[in-house]
C-alpha angles and dihedrals in degrees: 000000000000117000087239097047080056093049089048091054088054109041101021091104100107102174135325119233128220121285118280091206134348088270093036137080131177129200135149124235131197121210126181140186115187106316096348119102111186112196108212130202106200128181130194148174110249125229128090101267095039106081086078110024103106106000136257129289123202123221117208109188123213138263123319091357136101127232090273098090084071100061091111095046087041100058088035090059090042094055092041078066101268127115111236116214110189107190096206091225117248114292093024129100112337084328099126119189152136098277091180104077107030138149131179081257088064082049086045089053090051096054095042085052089059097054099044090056109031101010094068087254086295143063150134118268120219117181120188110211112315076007079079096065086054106050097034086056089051094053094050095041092045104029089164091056099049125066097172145346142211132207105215113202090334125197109248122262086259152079106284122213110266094232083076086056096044086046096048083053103046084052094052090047113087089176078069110076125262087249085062102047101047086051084053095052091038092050093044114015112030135055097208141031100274118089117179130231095250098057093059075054141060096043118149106195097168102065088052092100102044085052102047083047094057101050079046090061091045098063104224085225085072103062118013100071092046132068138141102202137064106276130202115212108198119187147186122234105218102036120137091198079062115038114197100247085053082066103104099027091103094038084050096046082052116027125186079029111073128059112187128215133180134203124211127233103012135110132203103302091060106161098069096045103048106020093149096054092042095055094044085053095049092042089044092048104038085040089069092047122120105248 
């Protein structure tokens, strides 16, 4: 390990914020190797016997958005005893990187550099949409670092229609009105009629292309159908990026592996609309996982 990967361990703490909650603190870390500069959101229970007691769990956001949209999950985790990391993706936030180049096994490297610094060298993954590439490819590329993951409302296997991609792009567009926008999350993120704040914010459109590019140069062929760990599949039940009779096509590529689980009442966005019940399925399901 690199002299400065060690430095960054040690003095990557920048400020901690005030307490969420009386169980709960929040800080941002930065850890580097070489010219990458990874910005990470961590949460924890506070007490002094609280920072090991069940593990750490790792949270990869979707396309186009940054580690923010987890804040709820994240201090749920926290406060159910795990400490949360939260790698802010290249381009976003103070993560500095090459964004020409990369593959989801740049993203993957990323990630792994995370949990050897400040994961305690092994976690659960847990990638939410474009988040599972991600965090399938890191657990393929770093099998001692990852324990578990959990897809969190995956695309199907399959070709998508192209209405979903035109939608995702109409909502990361604010040259687009706010009419538009709202009809794009409501057709292709969320399952009712409310669509928060946050989520007309926090888009980063410019770093589409550099990331679609990435999962192109990593051939799906060469990691779907393929892990080595216990994996969640959480999904939403009314996502159009999942249809329902796509439910069981990961648990039957790789059977005795997958355990799927489905939450009511939740689109594609899912975090946002059903934080509670995501965070009771991930803490159920990483809780009965061999250490």
């Amino acid at each position: 390990m690199k002299i400065a990967m060690l430095l960054a361990a040690v003095t990557a703490w920048l400020a901690w914020s005030a307490p969420l909650a009386a169980a709960n603190v929040r800080n941002h870390a930065i850890v580097q190797e070489g010219e990458t500069s990874i910005e990470v959101i961590v949460d924890e229970a506070s007490g002094p016997d609280a920072r090991e007691r069940k593990g750490v769990i790792v949270l990869l956001p979707s396309s186009q958005r940054g580690s923010e949209d987890f804040d709820t999950v994240a201090e749920l985790l926290s406060q159910a005893g795990y400490r949360v990391l939260r790698p802010q993706p290249r381009g976003i936030g103070a993560s500095r990187g090459a964004l020409e180049g990369m593959s989801l096994h740049t993203l993957a490297g990323d990630v792994a550099l995370a949990i050897r610094l400040l994961g305690q060298g092994r976690a659960v993954v847990v990638g939410h949409a474009y988040g599972h590439y991600v965090a399938r490819v890191t657990a393929l590329d770093y099998p001692a670092l990852v324990r578990g993951v959990v897809v969190a409302a995956a695309a199907a296997k399959g070709r998508l229609p192209a209405q979903l991609s035109a939608a995702l792009d109409t909502a990361a567009d604010q040259r687009n009105s706010t009419a538009q926008r709202i009809a794009a999350l409501r057709d292709a993120f969320f399952s009712g009629p409310f669509v928060p704040q946050s989520w007309l914010e926090g888009w980063h459109p410019e770093l589409a292309s550099a990331y679609r590019q990435a999962s192109r140069t990593t051939p799906q062929s060469t990691w779907w159908p393929y892990s080595t760990v216990p994996i969640l599949d959480l999904q939403a039940q009314h996502d159009p990026w999942r249809p329902a009779a796509t439910r069981d096509e990961l648990r039957d590529a790789l059977p005795g592996r997958v355990e799927v689980r489905v939450i009511p009442d939740a689109s594609h966005a899912l975090f946002p609309e059903q934080p509670q019940a995501v965070a009771r399925e991930i803490v159920d399901w990483v809780d009965r996982l061999d250490r």
